[in-house]
Gaussian input, Z-matrix of N, CA and C with variables (Angstrom, degrees):
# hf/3-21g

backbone

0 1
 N
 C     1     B1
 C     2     B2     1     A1
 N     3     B3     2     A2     1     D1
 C     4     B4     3     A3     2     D2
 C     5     B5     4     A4     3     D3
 N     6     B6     5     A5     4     D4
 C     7     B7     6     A6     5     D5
 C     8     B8     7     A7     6     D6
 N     9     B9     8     A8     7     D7
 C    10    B10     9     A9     8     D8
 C    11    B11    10    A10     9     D9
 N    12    B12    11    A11    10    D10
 C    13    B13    12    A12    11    D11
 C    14    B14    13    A13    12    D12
 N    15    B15    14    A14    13    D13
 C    16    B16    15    A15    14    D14
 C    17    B17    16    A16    15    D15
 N    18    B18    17    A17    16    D16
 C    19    B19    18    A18    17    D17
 C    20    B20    19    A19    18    D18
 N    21    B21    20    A20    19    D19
 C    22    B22    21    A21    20    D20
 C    23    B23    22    A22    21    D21
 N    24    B24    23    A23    22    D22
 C    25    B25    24    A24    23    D23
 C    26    B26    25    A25    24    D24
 N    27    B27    26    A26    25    D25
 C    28    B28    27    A27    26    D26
 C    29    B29    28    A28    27    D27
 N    30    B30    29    A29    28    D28
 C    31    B31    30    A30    29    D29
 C    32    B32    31    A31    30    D30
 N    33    B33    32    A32    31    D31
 C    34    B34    33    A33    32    D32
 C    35    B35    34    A34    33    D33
 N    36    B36    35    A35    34    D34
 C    37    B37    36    A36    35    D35
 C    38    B38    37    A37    36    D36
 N    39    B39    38    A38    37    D37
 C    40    B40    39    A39    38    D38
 C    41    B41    40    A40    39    D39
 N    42    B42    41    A41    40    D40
 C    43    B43    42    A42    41    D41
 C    44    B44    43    A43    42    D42
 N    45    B45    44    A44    43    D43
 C    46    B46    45    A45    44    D44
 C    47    B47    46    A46    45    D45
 N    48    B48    47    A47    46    D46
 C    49    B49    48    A48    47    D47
 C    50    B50    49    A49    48    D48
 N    51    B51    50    A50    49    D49
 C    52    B52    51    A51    50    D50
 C    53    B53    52    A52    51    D51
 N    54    B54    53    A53    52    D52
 C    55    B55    54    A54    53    D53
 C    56    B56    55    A55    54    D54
 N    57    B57    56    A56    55    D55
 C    58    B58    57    A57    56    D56
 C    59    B59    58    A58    57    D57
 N    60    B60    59    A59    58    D58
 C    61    B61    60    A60    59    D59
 C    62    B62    61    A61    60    D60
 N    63    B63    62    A62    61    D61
 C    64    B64    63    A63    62    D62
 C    65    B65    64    A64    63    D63
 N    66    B66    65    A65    64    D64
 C    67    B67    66    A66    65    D65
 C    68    B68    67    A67    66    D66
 N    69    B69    68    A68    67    D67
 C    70    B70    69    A69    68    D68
 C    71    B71    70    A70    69    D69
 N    72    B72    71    A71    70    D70
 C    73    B73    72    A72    71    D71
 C    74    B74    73    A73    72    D72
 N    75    B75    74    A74    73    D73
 C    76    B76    75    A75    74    D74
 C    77    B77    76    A76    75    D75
 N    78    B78    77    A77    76    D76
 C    79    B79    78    A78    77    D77
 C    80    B80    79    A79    78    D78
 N    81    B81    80    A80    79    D79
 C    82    B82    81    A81    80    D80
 C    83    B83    82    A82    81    D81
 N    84    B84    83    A83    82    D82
 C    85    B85    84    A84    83    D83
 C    86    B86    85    A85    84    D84
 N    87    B87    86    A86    85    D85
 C    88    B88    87    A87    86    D86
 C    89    B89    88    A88    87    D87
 N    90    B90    89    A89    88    D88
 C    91    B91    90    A90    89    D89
 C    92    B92    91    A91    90    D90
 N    93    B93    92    A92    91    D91
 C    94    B94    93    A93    92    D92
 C    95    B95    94    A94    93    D93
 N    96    B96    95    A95    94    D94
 C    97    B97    96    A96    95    D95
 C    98    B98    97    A97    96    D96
 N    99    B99    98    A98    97    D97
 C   100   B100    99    A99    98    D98
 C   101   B101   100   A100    99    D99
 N   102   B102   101   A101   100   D100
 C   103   B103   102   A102   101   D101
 C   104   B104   103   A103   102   D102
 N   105   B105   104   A104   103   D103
 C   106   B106   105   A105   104   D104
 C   107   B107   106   A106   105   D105
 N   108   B108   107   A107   106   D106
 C   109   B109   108   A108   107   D107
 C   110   B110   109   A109   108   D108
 N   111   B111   110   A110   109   D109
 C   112   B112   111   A111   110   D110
 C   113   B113   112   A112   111   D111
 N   114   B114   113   A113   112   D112
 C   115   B115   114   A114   113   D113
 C   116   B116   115   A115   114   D114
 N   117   B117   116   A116   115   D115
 C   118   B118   117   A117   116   D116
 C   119   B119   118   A118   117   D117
 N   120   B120   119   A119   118   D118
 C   121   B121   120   A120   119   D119
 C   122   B122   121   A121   120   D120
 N   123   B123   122   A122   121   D121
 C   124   B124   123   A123   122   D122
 C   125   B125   124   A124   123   D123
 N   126   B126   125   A125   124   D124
 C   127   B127   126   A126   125   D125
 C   128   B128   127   A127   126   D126
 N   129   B129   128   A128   127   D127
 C   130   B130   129   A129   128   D128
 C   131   B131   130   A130   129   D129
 N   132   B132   131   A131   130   D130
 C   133   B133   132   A132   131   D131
 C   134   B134   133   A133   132   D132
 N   135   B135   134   A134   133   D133
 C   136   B136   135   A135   134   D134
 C   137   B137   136   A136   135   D135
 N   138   B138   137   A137   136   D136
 C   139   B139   138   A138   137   D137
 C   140   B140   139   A139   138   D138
 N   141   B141   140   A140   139   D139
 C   142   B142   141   A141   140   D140
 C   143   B143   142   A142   141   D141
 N   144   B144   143   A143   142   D142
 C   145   B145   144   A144   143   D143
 C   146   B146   145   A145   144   D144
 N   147   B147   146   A146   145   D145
 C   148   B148   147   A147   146   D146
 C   149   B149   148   A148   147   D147
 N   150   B150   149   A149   148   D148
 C   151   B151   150   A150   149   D149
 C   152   B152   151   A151   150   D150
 N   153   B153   152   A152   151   D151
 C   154   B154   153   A153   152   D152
 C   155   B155   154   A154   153   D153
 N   156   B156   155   A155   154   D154
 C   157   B157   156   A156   155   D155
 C   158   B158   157   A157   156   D156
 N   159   B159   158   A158   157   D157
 C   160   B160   159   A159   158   D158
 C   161   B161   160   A160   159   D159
 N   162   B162   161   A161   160   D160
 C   163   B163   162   A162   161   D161
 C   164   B164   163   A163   162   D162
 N   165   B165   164   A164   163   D163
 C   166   B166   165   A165   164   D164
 C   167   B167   166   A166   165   D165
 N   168   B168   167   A167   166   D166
 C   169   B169   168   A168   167   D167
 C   170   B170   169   A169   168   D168
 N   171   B171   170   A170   169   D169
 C   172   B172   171   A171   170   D170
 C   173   B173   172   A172   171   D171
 N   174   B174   173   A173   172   D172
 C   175   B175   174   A174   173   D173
 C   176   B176   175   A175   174   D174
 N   177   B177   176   A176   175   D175
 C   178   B178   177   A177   176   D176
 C   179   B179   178   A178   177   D177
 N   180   B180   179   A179   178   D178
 C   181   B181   180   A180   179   D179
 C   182   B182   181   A181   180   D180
 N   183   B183   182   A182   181   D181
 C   184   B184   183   A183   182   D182
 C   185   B185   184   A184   183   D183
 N   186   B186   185   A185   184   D184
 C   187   B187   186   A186   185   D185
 C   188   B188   187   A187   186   D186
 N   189   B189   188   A188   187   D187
 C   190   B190   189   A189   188   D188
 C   191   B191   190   A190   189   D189
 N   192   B192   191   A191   190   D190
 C   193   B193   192   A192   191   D191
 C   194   B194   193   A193   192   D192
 N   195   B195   194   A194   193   D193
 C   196   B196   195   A195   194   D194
 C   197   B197   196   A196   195   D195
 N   198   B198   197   A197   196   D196
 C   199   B199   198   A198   197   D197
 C   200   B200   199   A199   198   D198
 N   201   B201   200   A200   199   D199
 C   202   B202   201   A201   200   D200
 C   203   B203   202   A202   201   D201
 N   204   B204   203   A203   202   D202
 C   205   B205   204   A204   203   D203
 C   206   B206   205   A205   204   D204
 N   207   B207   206   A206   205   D205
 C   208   B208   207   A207   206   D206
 C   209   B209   208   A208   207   D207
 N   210   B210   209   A209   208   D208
 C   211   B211   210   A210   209   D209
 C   212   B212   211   A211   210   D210
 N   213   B213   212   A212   211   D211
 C   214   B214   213   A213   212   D212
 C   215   B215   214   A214   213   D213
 N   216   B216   215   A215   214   D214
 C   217   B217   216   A216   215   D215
 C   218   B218   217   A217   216   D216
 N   219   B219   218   A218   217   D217
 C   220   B220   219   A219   218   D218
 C   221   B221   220   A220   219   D219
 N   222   B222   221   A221   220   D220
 C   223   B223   222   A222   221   D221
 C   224   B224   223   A223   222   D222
 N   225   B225   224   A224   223   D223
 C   226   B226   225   A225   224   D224
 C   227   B227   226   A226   225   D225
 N   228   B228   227   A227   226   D226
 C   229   B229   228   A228   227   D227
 C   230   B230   229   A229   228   D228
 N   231   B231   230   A230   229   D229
 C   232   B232   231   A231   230   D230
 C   233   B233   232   A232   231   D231
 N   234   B234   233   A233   232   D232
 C   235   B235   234   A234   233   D233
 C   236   B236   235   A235   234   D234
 N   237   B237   236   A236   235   D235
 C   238   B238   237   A237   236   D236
 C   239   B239   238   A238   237   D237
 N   240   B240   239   A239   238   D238
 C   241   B241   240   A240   239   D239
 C   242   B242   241   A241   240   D240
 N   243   B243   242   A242   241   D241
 C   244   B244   243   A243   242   D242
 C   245   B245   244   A244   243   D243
 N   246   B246   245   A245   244   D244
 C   247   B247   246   A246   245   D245
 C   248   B248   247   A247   246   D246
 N   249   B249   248   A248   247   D247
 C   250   B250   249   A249   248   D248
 C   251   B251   250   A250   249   D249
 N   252   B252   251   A251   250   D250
 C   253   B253   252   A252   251   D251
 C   254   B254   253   A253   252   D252
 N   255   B255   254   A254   253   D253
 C   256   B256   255   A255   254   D254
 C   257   B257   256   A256   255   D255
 N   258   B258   257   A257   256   D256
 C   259   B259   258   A258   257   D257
 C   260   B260   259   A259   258   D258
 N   261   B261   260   A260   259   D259
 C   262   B262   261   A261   260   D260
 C   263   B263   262   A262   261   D261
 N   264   B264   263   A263   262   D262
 C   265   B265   264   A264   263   D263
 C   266   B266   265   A265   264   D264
 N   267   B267   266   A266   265   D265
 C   268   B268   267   A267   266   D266
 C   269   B269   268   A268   267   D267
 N   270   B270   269   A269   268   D268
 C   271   B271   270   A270   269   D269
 C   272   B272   271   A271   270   D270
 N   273   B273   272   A272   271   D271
 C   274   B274   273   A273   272   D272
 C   275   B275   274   A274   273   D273
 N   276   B276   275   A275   274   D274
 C   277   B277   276   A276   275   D275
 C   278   B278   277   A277   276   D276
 N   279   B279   278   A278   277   D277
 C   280   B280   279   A279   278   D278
 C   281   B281   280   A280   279   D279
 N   282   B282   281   A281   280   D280
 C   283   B283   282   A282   281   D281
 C   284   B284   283   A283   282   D282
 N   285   B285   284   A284   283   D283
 C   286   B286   285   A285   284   D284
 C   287   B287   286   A286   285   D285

   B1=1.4482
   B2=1.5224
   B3=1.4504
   B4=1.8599
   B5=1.3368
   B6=1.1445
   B7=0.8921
   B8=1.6089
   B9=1.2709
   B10=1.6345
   B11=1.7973
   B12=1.6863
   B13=1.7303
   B14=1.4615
   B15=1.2823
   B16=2.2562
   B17=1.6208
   B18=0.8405
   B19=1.7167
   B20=1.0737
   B21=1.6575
   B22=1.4962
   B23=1.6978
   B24=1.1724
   B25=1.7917
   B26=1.2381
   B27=1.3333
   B28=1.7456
   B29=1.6135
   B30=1.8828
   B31=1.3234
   B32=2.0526
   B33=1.6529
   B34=1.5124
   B35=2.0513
   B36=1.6979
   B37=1.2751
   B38=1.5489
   B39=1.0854
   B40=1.3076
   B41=1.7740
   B42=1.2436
   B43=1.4393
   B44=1.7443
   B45=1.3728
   B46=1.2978
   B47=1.5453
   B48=1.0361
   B49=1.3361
   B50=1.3030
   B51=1.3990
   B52=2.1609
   B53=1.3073
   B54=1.2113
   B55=1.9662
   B56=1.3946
   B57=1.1140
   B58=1.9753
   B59=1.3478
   B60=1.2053
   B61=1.7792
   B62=1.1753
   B63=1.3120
   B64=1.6560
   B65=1.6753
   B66=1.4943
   B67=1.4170
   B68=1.6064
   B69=1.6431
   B70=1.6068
   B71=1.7409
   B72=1.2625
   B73=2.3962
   B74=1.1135
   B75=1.0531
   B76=1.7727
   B77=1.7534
   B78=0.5608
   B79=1.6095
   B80=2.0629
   B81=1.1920
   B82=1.8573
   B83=1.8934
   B84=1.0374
   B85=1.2744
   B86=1.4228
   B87=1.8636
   B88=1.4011
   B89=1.4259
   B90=1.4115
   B91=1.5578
   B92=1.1751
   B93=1.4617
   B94=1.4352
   B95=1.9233
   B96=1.2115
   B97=1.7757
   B98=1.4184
   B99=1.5217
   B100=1.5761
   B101=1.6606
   B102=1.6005
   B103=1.3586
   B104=1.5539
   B105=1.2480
   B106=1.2743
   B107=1.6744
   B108=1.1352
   B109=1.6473
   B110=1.7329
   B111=1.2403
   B112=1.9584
   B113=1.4976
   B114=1.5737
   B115=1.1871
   B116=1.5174
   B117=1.1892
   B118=1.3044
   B119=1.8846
   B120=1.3967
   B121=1.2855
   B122=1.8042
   B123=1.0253
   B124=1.8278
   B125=2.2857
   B126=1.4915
   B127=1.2783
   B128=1.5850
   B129=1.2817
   B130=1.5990
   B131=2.1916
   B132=1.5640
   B133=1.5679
   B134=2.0449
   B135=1.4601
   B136=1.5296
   B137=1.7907
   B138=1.3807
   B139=1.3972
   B140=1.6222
   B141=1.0214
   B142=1.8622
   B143=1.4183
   B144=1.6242
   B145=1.6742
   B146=1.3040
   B147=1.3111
   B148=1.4685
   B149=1.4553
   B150=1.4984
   B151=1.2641
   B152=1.9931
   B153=1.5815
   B154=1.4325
   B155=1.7081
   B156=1.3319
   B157=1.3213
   B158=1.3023
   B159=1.2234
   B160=1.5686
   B161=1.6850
   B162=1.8027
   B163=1.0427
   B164=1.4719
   B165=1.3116
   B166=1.0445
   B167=1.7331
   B168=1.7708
   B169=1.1262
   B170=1.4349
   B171=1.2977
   B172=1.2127
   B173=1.6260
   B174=1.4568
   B175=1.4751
   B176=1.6149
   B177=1.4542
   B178=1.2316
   B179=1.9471
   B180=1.6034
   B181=0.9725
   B182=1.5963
   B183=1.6684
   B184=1.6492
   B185=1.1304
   B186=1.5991
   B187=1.6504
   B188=1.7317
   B189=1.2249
   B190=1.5384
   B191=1.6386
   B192=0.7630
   B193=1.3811
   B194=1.7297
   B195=0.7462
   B196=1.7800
   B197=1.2142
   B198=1.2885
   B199=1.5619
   B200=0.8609
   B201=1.6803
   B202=2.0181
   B203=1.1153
   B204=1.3095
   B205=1.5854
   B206=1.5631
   B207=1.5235
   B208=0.7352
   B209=2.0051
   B210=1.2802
   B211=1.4411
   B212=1.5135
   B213=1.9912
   B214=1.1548
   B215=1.5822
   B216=1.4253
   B217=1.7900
   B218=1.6833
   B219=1.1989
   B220=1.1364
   B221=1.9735
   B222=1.0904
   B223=1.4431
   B224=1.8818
   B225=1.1143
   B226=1.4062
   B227=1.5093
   B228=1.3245
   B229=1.3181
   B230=1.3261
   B231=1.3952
   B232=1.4600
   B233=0.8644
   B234=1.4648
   B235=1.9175
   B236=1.4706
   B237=1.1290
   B238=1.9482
   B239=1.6644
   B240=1.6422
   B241=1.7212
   B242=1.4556
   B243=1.4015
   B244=1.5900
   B245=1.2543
   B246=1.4022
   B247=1.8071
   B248=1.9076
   B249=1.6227
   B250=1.5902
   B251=1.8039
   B252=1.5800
   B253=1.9525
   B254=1.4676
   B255=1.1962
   B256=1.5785
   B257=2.0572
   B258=1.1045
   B259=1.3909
   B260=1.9146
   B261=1.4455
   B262=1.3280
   B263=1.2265
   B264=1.7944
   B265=1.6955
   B266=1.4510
   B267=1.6029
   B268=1.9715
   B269=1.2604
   B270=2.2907
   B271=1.9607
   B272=1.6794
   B273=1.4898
   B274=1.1837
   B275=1.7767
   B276=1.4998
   B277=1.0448
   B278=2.0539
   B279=1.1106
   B280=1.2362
   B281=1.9230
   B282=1.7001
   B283=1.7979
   B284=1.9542
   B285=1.4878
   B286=1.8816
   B287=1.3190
   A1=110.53
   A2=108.76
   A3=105.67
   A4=127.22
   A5=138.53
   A6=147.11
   A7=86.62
   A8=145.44
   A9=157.96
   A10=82.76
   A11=85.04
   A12=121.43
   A13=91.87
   A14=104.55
   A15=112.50
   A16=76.51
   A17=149.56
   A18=138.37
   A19=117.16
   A20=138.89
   A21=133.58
   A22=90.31
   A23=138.14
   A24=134.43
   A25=101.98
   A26=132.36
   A27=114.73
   A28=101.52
   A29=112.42
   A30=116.63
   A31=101.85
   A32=87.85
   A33=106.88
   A34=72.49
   A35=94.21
   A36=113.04
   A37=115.83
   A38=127.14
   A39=128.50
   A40=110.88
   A41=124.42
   A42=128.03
   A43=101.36
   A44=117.71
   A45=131.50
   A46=120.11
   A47=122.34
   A48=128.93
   A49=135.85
   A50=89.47
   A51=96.04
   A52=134.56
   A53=86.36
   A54=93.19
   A55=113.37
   A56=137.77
   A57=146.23
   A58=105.48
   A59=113.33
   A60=105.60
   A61=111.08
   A62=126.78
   A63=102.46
   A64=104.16
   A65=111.74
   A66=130.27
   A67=106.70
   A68=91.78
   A69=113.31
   A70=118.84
   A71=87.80
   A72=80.33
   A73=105.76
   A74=151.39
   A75=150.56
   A76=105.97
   A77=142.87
   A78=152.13
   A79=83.61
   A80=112.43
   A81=109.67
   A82=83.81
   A83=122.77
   A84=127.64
   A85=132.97
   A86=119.10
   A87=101.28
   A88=104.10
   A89=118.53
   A90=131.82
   A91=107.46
   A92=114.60
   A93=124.39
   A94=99.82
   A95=79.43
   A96=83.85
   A97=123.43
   A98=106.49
   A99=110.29
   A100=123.46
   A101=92.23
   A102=108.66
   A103=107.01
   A104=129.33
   A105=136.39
   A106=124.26
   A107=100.86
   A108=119.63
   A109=102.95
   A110=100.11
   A111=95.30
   A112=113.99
   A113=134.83
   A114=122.67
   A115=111.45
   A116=123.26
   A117=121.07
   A118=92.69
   A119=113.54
   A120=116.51
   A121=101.52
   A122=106.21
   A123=129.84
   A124=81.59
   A125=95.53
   A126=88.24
   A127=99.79
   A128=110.11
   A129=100.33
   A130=112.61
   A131=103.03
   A132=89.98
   A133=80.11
   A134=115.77
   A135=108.56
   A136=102.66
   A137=103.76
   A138=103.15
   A139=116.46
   A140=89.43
   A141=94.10
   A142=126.89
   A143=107.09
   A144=108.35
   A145=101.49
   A146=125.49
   A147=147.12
   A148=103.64
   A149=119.11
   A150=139.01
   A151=101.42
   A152=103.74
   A153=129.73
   A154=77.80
   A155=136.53
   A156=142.92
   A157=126.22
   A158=107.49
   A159=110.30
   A160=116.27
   A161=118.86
   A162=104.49
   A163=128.60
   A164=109.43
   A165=107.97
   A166=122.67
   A167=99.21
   A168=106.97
   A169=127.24
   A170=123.69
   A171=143.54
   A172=100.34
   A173=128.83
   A174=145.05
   A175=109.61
   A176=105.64
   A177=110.74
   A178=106.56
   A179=106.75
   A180=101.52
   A181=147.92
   A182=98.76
   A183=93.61
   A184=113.19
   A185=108.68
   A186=105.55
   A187=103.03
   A188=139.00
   A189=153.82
   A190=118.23
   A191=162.92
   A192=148.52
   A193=80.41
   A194=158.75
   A195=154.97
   A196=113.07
   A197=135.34
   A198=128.38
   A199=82.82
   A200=107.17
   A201=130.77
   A202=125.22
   A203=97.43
   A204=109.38
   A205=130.84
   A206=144.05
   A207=116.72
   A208=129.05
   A209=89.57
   A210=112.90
   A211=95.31
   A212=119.65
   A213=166.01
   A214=79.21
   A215=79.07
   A216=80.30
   A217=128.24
   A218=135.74
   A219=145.08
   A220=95.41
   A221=105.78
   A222=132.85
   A223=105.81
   A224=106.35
   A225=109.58
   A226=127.53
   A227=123.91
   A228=131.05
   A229=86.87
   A230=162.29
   A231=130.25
   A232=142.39
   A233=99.92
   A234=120.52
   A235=97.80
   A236=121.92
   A237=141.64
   A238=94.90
   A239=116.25
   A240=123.37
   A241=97.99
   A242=124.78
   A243=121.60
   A244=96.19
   A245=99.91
   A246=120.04
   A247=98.39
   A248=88.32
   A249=80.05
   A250=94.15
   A251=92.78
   A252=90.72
   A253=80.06
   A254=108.22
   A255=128.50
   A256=108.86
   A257=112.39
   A258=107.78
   A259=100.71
   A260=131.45
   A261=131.05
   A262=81.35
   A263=125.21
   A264=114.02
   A265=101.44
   A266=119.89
   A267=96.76
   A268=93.24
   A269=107.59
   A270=101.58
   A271=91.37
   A272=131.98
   A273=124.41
   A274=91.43
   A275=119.02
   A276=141.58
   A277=98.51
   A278=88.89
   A279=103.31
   A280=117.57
   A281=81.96
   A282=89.78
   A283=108.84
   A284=92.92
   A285=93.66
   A286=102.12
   D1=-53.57
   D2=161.86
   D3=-52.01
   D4=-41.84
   D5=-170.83
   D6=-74.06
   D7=-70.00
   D8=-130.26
   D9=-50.65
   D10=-65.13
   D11=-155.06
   D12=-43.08
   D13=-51.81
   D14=-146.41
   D15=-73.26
   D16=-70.62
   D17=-158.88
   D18=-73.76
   D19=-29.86
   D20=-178.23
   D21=-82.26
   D22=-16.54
   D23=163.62
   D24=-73.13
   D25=-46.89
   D26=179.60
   D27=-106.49
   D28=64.01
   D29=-165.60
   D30=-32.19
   D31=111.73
   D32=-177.16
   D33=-154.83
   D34=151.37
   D35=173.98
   D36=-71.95
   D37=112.43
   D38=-173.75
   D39=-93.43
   D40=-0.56
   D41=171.78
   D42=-80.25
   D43=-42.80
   D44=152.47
   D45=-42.20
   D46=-34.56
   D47=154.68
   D48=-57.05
   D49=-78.30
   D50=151.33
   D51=-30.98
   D52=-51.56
   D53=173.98
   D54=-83.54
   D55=-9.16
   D56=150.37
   D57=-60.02
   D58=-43.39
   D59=172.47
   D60=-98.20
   D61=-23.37
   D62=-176.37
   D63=-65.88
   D64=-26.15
   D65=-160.13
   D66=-66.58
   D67=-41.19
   D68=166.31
   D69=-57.91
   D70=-2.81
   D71=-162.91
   D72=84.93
   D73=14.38
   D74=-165.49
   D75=-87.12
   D76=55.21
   D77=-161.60
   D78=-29.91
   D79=173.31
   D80=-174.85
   D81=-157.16
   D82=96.51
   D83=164.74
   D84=-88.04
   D85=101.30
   D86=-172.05
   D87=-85.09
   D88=163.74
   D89=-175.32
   D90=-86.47
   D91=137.97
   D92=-174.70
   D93=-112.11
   D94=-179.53
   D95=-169.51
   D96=-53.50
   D97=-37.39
   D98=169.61
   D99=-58.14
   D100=-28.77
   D101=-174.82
   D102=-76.04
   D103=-32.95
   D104=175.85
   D105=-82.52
   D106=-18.27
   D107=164.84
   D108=-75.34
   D109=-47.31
   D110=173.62
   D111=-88.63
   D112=13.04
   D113=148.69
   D114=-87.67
   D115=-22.48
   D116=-158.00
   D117=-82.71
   D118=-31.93
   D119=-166.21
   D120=-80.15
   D121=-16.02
   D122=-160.67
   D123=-84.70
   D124=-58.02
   D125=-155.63
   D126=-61.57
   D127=-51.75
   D128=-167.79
   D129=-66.08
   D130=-10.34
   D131=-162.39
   D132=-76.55
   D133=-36.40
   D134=-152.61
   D135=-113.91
   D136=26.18
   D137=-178.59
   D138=42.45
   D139=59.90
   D140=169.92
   D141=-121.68
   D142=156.10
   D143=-168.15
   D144=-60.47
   D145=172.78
   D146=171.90
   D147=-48.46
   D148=-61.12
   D149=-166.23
   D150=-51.21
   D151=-61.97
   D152=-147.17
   D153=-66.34
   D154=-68.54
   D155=-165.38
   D156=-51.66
   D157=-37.39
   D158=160.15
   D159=-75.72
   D160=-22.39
   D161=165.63
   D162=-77.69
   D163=-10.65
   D164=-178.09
   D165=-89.23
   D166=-30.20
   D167=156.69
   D168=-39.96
   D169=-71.65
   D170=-167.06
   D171=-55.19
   D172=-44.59
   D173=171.05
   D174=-44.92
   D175=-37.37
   D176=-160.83
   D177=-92.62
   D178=-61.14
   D179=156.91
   D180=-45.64
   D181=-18.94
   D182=170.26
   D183=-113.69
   D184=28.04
   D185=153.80
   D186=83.23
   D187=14.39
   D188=156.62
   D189=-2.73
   D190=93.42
   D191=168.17
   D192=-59.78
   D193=141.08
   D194=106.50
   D195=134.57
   D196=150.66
   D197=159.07
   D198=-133.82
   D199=127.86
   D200=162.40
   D201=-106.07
   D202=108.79
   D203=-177.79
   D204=-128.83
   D205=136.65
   D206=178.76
   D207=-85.36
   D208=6.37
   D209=-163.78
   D210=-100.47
   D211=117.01
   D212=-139.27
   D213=-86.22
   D214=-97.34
   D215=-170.51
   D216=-60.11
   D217=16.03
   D218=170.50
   D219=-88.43
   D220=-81.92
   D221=163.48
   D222=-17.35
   D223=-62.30
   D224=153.79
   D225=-40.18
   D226=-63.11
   D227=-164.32
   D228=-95.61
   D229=-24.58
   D230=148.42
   D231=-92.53
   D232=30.69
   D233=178.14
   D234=-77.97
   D235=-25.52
   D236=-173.84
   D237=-51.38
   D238=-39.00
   D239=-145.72
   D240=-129.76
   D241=-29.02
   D242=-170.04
   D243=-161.23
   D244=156.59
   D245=163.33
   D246=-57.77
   D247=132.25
   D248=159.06
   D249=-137.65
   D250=175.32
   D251=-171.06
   D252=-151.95
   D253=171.54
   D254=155.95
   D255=-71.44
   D256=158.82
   D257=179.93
   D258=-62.96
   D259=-35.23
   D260=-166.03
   D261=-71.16
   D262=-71.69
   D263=-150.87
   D264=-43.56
   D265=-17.10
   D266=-150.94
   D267=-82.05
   D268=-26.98
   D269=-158.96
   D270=-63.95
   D271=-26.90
   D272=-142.46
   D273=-74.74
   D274=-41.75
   D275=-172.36
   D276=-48.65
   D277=-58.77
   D278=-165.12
   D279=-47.51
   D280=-46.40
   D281=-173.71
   D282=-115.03
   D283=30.77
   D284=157.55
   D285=-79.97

């Protein structure tokens, strides 16, 4: 759904997207109902947007080492449940 949103706003093909990461190994998990019952519970326990709660849901349920985000205060309030980094801290992470 993030990914859909961030590219149909800078109309750029976002199926083109999907397939760069799936191509990458990037697993792309949509949220199922259980999963959306624990954003909604995510948003009201940590005050989070609609968007941020289902990402975090979905992060959580498929077992995530990381949530990457560039957004401070998101990153903040699910530092409580998971590692989060900026996308640079994670590449830095990645190739120490």
């Amino acid at each position: 759904m993030e990914v859909v949103h961030a590219f149909r706003r800078r109309k750029r093909n976002y199926e083109d997207a999907i397939e760069d990461l799936e191509n990458l190994g990037i697993d792309l998990f949509v949220p199922n109902s259980f999963t959306l019952i624990r954003a909604f519970e995510l948003q009201q326990d940590y005050e989070l947007d609609p968007y941020d709660s289902v990402a975090l849901a979905v992060a959580l349920e498929s077992n995530c080492d990381y949530l990457i985000t560039r957004d401070e205060d998101f990153a903040k309030k699910a530092s409580d449940l998971i590692k989060a980094c900026t996308p640079e801290e994670f590449l830095k992470k990645l190739t120490a």
